[in-house]
BAPADREN-40758 format. One record per residue (C-alpha): x, y, z; residue number from 1; residue in one letter. Coordinates in Angstrom, 1 decimal, padded with zeros to 4 digits. Layout:
N
xx:X | yy:Y | zz:Z | seq:NUM | type:A .
...
***
This chain:
302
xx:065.5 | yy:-053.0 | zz:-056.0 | seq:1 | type:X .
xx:068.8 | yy:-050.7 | zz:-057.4 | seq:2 | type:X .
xx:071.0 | yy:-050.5 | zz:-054.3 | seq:3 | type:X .
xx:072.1 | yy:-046.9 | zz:-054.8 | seq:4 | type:X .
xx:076.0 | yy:-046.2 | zz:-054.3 | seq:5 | type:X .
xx:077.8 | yy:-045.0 | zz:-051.0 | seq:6 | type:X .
xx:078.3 | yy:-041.7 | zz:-052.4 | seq:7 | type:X .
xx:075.4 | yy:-041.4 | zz:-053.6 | seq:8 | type:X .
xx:073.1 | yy:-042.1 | zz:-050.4 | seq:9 | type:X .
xx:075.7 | yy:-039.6 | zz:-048.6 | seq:10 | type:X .
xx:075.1 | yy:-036.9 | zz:-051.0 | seq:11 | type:X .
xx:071.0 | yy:-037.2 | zz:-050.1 | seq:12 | type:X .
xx:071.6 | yy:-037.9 | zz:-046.6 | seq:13 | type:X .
xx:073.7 | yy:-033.8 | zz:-046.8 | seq:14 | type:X .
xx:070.8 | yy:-032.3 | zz:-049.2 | seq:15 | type:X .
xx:068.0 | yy:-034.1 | zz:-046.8 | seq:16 | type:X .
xx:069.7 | yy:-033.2 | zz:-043.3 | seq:17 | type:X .
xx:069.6 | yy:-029.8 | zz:-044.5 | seq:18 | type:X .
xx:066.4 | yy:-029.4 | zz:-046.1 | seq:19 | type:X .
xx:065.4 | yy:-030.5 | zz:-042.5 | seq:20 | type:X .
xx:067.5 | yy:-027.6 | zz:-041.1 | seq:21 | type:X .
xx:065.3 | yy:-025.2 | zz:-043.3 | seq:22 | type:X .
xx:062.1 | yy:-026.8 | zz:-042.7 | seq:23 | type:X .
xx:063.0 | yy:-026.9 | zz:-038.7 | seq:24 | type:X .
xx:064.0 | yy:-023.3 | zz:-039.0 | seq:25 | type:X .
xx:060.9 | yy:-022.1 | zz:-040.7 | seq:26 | type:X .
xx:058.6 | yy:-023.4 | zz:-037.8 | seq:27 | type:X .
xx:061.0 | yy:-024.0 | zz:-034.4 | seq:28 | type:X .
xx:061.4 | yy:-019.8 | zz:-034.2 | seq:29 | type:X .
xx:057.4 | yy:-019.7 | zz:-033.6 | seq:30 | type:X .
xx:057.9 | yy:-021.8 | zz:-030.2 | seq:31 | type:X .
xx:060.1 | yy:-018.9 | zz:-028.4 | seq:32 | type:X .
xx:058.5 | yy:-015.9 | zz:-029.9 | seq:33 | type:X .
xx:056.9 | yy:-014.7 | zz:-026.5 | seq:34 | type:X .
xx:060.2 | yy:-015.3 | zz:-024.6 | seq:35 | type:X .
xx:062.2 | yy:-013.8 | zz:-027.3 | seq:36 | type:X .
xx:059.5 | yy:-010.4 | zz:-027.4 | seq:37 | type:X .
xx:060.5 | yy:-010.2 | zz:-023.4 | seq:38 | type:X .
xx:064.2 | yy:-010.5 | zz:-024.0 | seq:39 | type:X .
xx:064.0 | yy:-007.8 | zz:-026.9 | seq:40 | type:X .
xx:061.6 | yy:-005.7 | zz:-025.0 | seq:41 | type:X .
xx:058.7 | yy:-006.3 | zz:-027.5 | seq:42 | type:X .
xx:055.0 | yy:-006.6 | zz:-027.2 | seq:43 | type:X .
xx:054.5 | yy:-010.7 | zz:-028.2 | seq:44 | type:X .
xx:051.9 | yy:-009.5 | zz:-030.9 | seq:45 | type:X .
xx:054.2 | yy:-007.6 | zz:-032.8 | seq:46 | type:X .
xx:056.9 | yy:-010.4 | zz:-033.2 | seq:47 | type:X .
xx:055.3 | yy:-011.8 | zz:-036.7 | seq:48 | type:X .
xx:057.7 | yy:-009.9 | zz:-038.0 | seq:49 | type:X .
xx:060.4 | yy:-012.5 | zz:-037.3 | seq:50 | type:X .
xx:058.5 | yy:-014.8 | zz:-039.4 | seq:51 | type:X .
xx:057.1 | yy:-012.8 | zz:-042.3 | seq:52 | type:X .
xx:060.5 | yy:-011.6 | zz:-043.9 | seq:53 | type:X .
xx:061.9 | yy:-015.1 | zz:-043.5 | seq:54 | type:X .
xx:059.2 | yy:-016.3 | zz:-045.7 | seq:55 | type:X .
xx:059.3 | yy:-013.8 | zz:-048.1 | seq:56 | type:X .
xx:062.7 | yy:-014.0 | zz:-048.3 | seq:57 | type:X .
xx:062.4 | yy:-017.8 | zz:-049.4 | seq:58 | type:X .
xx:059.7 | yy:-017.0 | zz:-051.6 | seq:59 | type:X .
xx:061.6 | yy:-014.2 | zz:-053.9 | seq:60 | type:X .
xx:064.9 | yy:-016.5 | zz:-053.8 | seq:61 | type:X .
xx:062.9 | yy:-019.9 | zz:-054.7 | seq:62 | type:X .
xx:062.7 | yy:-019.1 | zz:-058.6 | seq:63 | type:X .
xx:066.2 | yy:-017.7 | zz:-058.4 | seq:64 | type:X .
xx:067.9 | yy:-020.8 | zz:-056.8 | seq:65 | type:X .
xx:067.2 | yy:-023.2 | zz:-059.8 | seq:66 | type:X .
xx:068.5 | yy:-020.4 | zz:-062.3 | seq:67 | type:X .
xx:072.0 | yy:-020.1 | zz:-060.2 | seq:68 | type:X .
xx:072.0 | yy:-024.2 | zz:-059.3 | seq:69 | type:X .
xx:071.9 | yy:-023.9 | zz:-063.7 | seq:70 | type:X .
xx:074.6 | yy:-021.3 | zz:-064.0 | seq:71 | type:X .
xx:077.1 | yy:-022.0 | zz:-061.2 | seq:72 | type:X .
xx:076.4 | yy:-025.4 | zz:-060.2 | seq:73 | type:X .
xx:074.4 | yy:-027.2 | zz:-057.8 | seq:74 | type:X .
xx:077.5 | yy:-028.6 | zz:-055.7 | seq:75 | type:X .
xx:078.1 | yy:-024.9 | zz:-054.8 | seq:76 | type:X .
xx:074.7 | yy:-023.3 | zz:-054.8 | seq:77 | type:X .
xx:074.1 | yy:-025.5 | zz:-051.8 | seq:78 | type:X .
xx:077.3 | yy:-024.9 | zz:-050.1 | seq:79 | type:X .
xx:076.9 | yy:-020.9 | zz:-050.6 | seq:80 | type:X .
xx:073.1 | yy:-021.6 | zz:-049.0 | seq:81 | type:X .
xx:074.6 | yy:-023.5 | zz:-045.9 | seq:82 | type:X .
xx:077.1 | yy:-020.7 | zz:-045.0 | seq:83 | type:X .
xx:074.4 | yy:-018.1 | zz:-045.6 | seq:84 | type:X .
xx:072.2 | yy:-019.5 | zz:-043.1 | seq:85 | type:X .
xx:075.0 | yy:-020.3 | zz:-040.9 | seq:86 | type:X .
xx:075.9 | yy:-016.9 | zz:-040.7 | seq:87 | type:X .
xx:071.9 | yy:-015.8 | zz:-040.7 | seq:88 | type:X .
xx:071.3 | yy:-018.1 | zz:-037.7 | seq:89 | type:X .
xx:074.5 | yy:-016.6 | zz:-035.7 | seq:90 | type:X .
xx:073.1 | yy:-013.0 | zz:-036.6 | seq:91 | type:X .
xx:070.2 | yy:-013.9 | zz:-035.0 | seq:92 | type:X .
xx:071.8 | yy:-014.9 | zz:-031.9 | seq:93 | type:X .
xx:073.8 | yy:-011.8 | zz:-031.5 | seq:94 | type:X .
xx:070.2 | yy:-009.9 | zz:-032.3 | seq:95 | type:X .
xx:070.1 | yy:-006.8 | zz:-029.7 | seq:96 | type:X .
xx:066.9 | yy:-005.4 | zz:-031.4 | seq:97 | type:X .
xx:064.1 | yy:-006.6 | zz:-033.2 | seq:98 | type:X .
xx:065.3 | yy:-004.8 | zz:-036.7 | seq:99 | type:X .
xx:068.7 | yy:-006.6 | zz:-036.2 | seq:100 | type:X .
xx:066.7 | yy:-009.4 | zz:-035.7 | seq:101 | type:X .
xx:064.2 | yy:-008.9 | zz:-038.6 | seq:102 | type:X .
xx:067.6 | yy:-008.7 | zz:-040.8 | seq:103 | type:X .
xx:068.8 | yy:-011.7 | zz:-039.8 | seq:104 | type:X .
xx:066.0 | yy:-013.8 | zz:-040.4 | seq:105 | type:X .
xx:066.6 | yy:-012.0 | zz:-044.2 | seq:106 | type:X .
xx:069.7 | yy:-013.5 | zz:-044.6 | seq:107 | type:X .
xx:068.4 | yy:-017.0 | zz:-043.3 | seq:108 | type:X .
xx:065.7 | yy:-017.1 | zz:-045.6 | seq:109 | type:X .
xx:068.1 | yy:-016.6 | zz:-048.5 | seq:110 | type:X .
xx:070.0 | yy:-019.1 | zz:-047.5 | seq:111 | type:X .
xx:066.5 | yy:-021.7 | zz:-046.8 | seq:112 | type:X .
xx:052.2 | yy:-020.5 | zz:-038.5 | seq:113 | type:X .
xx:052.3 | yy:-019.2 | zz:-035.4 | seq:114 | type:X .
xx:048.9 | yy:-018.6 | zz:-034.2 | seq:115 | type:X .
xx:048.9 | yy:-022.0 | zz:-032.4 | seq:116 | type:X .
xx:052.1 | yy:-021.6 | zz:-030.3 | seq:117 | type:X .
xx:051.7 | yy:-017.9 | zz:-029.5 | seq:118 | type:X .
xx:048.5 | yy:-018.7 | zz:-028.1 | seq:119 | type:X .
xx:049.7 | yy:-021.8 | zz:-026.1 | seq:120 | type:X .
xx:052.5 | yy:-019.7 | zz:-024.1 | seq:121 | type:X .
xx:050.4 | yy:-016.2 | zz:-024.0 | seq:122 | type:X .
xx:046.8 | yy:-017.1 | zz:-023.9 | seq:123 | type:X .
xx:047.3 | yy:-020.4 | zz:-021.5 | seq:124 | type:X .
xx:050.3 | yy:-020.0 | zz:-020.5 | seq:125 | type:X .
xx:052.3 | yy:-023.2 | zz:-021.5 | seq:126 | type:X .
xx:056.0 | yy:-022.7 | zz:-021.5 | seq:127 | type:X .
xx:057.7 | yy:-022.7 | zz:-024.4 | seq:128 | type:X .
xx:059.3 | yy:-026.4 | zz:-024.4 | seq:129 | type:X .
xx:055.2 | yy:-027.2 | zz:-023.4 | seq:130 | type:X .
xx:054.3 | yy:-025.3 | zz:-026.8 | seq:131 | type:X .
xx:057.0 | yy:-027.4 | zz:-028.8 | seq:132 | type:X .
xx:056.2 | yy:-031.2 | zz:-027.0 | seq:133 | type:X .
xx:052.3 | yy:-030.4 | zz:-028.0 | seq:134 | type:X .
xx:053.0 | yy:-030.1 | zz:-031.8 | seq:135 | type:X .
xx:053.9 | yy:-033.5 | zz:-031.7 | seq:136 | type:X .
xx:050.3 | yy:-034.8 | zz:-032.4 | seq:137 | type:X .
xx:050.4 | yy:-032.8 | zz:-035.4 | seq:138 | type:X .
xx:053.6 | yy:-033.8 | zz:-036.9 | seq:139 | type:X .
xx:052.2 | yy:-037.6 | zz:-036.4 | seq:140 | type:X .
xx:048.7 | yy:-037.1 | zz:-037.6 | seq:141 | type:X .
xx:050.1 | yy:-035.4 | zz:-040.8 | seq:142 | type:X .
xx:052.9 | yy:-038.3 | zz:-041.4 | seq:143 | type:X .
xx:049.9 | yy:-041.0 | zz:-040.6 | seq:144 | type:X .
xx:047.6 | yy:-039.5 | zz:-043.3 | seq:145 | type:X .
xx:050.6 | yy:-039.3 | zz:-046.1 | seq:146 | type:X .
xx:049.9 | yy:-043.5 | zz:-045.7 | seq:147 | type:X .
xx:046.4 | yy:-043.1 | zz:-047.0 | seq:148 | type:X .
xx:045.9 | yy:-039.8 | zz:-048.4 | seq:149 | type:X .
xx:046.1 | yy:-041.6 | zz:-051.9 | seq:150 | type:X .
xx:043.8 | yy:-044.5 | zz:-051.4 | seq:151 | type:X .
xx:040.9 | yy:-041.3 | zz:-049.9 | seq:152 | type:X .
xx:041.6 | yy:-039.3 | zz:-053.4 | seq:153 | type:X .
xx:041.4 | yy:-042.3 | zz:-055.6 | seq:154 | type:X .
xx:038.1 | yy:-043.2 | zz:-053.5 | seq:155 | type:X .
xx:036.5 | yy:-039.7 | zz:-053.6 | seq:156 | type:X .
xx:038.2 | yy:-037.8 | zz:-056.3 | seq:157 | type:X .
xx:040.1 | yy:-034.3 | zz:-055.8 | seq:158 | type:X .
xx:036.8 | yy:-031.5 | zz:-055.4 | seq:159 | type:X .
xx:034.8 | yy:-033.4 | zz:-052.7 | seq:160 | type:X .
xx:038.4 | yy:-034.1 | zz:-050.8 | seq:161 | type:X .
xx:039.6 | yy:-030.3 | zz:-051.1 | seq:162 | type:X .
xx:036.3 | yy:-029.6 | zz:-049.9 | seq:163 | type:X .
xx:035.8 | yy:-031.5 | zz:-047.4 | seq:164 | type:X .
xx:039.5 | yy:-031.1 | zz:-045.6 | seq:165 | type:X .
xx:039.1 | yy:-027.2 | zz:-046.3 | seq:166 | type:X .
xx:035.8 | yy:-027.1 | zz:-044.3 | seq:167 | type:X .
xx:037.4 | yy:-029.6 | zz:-042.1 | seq:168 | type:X .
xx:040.7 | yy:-027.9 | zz:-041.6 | seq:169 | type:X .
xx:038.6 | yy:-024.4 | zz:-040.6 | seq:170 | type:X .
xx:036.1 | yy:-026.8 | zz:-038.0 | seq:171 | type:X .
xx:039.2 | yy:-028.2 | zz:-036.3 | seq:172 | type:X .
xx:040.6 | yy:-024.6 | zz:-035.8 | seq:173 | type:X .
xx:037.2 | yy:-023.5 | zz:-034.1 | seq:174 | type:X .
xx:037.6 | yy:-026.8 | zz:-032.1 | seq:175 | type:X .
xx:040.6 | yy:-026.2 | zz:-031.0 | seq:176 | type:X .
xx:039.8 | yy:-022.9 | zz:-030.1 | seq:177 | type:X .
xx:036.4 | yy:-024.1 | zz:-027.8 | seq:178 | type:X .
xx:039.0 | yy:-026.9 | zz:-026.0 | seq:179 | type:X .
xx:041.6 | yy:-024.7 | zz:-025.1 | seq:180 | type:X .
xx:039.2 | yy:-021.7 | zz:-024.1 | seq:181 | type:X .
xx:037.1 | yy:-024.0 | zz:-022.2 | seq:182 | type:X .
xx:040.1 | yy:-025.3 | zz:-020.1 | seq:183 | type:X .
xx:040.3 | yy:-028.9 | zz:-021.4 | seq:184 | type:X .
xx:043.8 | yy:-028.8 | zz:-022.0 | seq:185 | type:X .
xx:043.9 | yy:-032.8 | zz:-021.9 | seq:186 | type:X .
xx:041.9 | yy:-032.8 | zz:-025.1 | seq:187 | type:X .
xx:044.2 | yy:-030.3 | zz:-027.0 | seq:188 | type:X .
xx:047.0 | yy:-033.3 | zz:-028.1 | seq:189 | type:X .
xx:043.6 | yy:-035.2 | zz:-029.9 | seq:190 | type:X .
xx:042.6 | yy:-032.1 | zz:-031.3 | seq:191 | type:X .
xx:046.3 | yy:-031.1 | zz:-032.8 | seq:192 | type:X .
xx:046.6 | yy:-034.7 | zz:-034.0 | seq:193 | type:X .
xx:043.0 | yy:-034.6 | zz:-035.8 | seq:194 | type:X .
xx:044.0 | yy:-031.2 | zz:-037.2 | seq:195 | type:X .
xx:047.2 | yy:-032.6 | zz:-039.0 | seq:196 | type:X .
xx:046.1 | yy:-034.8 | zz:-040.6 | seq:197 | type:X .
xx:043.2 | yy:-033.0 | zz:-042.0 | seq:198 | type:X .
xx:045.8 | yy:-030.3 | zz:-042.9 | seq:199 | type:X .
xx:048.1 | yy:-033.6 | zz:-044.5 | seq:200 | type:X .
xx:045.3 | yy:-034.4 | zz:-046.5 | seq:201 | type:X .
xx:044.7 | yy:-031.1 | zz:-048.0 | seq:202 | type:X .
xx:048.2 | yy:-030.5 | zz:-048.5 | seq:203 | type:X .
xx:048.7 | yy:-033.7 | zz:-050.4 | seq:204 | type:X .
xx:045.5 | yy:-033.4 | zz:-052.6 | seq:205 | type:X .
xx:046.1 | yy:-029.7 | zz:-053.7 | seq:206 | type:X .
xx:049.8 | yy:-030.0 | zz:-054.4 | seq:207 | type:X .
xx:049.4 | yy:-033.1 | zz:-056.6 | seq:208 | type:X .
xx:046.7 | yy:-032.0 | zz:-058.3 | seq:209 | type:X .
xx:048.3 | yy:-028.7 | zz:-059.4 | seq:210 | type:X .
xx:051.4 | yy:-030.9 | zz:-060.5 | seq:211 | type:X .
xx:050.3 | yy:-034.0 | zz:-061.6 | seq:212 | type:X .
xx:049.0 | yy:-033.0 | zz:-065.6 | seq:213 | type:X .
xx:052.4 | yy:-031.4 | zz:-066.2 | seq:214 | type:X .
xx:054.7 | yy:-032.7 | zz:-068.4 | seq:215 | type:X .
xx:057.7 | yy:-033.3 | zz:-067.3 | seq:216 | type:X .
xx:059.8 | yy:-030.4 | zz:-069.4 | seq:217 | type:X .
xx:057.2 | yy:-027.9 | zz:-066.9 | seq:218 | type:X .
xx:057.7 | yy:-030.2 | zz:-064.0 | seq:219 | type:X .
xx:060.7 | yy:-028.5 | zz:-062.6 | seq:220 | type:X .
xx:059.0 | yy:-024.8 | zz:-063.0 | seq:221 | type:X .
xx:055.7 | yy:-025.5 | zz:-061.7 | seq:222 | type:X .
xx:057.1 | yy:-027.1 | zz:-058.3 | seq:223 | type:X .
xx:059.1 | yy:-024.0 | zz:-058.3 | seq:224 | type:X .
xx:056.2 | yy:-021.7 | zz:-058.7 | seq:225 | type:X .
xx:054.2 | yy:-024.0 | zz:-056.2 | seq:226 | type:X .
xx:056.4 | yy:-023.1 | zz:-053.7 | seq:227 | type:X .
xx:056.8 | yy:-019.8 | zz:-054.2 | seq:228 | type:X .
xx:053.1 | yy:-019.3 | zz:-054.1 | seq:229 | type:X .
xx:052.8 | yy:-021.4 | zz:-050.9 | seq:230 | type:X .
xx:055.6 | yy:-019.3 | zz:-049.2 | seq:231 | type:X .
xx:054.1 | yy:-016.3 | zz:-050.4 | seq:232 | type:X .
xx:050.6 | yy:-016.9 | zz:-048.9 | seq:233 | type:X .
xx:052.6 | yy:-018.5 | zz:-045.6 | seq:234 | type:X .
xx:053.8 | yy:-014.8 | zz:-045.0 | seq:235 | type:X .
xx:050.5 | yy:-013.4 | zz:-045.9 | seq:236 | type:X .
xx:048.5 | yy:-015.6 | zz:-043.6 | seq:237 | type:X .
xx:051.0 | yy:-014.4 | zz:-040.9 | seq:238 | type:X .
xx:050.6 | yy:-010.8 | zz:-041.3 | seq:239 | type:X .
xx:046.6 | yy:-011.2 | zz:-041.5 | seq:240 | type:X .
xx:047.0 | yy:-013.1 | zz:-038.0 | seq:241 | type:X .
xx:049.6 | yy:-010.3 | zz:-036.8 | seq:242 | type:X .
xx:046.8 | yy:-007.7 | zz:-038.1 | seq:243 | type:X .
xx:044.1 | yy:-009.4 | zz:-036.5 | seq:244 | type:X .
xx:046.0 | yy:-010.0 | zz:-032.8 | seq:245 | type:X .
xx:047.2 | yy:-006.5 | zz:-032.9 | seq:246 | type:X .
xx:043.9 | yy:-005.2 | zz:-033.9 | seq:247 | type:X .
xx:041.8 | yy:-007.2 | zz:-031.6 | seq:248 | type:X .
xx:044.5 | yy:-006.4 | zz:-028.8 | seq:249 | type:X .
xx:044.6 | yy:-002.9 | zz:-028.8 | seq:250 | type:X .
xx:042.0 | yy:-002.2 | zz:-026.3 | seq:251 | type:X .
xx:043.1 | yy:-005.0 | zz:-024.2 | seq:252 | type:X .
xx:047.0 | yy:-005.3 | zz:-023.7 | seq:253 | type:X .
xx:048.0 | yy:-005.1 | zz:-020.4 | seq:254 | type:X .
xx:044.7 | yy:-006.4 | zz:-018.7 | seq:255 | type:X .
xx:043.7 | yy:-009.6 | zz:-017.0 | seq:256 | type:X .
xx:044.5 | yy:-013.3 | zz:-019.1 | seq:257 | type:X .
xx:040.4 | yy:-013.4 | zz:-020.2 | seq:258 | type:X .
xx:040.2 | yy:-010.2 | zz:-022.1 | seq:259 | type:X .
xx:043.4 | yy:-012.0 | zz:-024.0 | seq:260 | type:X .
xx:041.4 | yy:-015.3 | zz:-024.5 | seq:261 | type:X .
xx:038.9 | yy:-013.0 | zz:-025.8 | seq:262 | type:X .
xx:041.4 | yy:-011.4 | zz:-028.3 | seq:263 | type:X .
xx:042.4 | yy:-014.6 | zz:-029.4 | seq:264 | type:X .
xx:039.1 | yy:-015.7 | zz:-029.9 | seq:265 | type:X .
xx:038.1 | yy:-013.1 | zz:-032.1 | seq:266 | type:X .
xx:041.1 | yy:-014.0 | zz:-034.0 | seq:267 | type:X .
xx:040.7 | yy:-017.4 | zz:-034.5 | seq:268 | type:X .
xx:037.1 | yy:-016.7 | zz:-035.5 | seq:269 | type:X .
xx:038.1 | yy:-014.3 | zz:-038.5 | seq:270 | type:X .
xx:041.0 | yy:-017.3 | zz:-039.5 | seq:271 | type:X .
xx:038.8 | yy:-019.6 | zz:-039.7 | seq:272 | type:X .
xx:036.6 | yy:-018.3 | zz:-042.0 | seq:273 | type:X .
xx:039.7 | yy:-017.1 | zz:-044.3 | seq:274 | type:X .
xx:040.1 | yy:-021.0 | zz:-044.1 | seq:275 | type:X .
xx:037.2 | yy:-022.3 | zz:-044.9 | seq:276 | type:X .
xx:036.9 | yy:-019.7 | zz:-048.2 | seq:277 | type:X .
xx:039.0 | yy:-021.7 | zz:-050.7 | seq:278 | type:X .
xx:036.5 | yy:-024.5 | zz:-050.4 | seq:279 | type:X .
xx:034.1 | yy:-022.2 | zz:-052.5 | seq:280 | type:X .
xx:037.1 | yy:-022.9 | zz:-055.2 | seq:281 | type:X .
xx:037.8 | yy:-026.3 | zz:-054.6 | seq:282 | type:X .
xx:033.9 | yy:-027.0 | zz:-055.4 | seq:283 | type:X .
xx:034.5 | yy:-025.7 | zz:-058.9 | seq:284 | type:X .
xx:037.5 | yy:-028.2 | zz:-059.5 | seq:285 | type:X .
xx:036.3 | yy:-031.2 | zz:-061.9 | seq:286 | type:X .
xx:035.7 | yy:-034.5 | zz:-059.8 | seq:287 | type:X .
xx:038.7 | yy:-036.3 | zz:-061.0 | seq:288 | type:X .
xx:039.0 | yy:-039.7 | zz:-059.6 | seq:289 | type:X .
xx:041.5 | yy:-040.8 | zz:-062.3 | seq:290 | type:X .
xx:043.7 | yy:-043.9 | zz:-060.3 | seq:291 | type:X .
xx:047.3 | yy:-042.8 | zz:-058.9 | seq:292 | type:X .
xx:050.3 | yy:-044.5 | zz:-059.3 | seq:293 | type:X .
xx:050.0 | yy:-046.8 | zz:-055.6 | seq:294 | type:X .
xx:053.1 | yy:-048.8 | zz:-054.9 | seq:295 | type:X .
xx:051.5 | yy:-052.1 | zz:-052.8 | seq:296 | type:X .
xx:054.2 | yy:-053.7 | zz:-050.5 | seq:297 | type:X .
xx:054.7 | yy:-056.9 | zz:-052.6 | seq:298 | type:X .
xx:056.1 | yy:-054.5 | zz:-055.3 | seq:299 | type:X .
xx:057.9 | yy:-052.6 | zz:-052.9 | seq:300 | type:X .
xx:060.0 | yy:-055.7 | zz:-051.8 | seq:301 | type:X .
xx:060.9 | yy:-056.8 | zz:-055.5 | seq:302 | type:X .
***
């Protein structure tokens, strides 16, 4: 195996620590959006709009950043990014208002889902460091099924795994809904866990199947437009839920913590089956079961 020199595995120790950063950023802001609607004075529902520009934001300025990285360098593109979201993430803190807010997460995405924690504080009442500690399932479930995801595509092809984790992905939303409605709150970690990695093995199938027939002169362009498309329908998926609370909310804010289960009922209902529509996609997709490249850990060792 190439040892790789010092400078070298510093360089991707910076560019990983902060592509952690962004990552962190994109999803941590979802655990304290009630308690930061109460500091600003905000109804909870209408606080997707801390999320929704940030994503945008990285959408538009994904395409750009490998144009400027070509034209000014990629040394400096990254340091610009890391004092733009420096300065984004101290705007935020000085926030007063939800605009000011709104702007600052603007200037963080150009540097760089929240229907499950907004119903975990709001709809059952788990405090926000609760909310956080119980996406740990998740985050495991998704990292165990990046072990095996390959082995399941080369077994059963692309169409009848996009399927199957589609459909999947939208049962495990419903199920989650039933446990936490029903009260079984000690069942809610399983469910999470199940729920990554169904949503691991989606996200692995459909990514490499979009990129994996390019040739390597489009390979840069069509990651670039992957993302894009995936931040794009991130912020879209937001607003629907944001649309769908405040809709299903209206005739019930103020009132006693079941007409709010109710609202978030309703809401999870109507997600799920936006979830479960790509699979009528998906079942057009040709059955490819062509073998990936699978590194075994004998080679891995050499």
């Amino acid at each position: 195996m190439t040892e790789l020199p010092d400078n070298t595995r510093w360089q991707l120790w910076i560019v990983a620590f902060g592509f952690f950063m962004q990552s962190l950023d994109t999803t941590i802001v979802n655990t304290a959006l009630p308690s930061m609607a109460k500091s600003l004075g905000e109804s909870p529902l209408h606080m997707h709009m801390v999320v929704v520009p940030y994503v945008l934001t990285v959408a538009v300025m994904l395409p750009a950043s490998g144009w400027l990285a070509d034209k000014i360098g990629v040394r400096n593109i990254f340091f610009a990014a890391i004092v733009l979201f420096t300065l984004g993430s101290l705007f935020c803190a000085l926030s007063g208002t939800l605009n000011q807010l709104v702007l600052a997460r603007v200037l963080q995405g150009v540097g760089g889902a929240m229907m499950v924690l907004v119903f975990l504080q709001i709809g059952l009442g788990f405090s926000p460091f609760h909310a956080g500690l119980m996406m740990i399932p998740m985050v495991l479930g998704s990292m165990g099924m990046k072990r095996i995801v390959v082995q399941i595509v080369n077994r059963f092809g692309y169409r009848r795994v996009l399927v199957a984790t589609t459909l999947g992905l939208a049962l495990v939303s419903l199920l989650f809904m039933s446990v936490a409605l029903l009260g079984w709150y000690y069942l809610l970690p399983l469910v999470l866990l199940l729920q990554g990695m169904v949503n691991s093995a989606r996200f692995s199938s459909m990514n490499t199947l979009t990129l994996k027939d390019l040739p390597d002169t489009l390979a840069s362009s069509g990651n670039s437009l992957l993302s894009m498309i995936m931040q794009l329908s991130m912020s879209i998926g937001v607003t629907i839920a944001g649309m769908l609370l405040g809709m299903f909310g209206q005739q019930h804010i103020g009132i006693d913590s079941s007409a709010t289960h109710h609202v978030f009922m309703y809401t999870w209902l109507c997600m799920a089956v936006i979830i479960a529509l790509p699979a009528i996609i998906f079942a057009r997709v040709p059955n490819d079961t062509q073998q990936n490249m699978v590194i075994s850990r004998r080679k891995r060792s050499l």
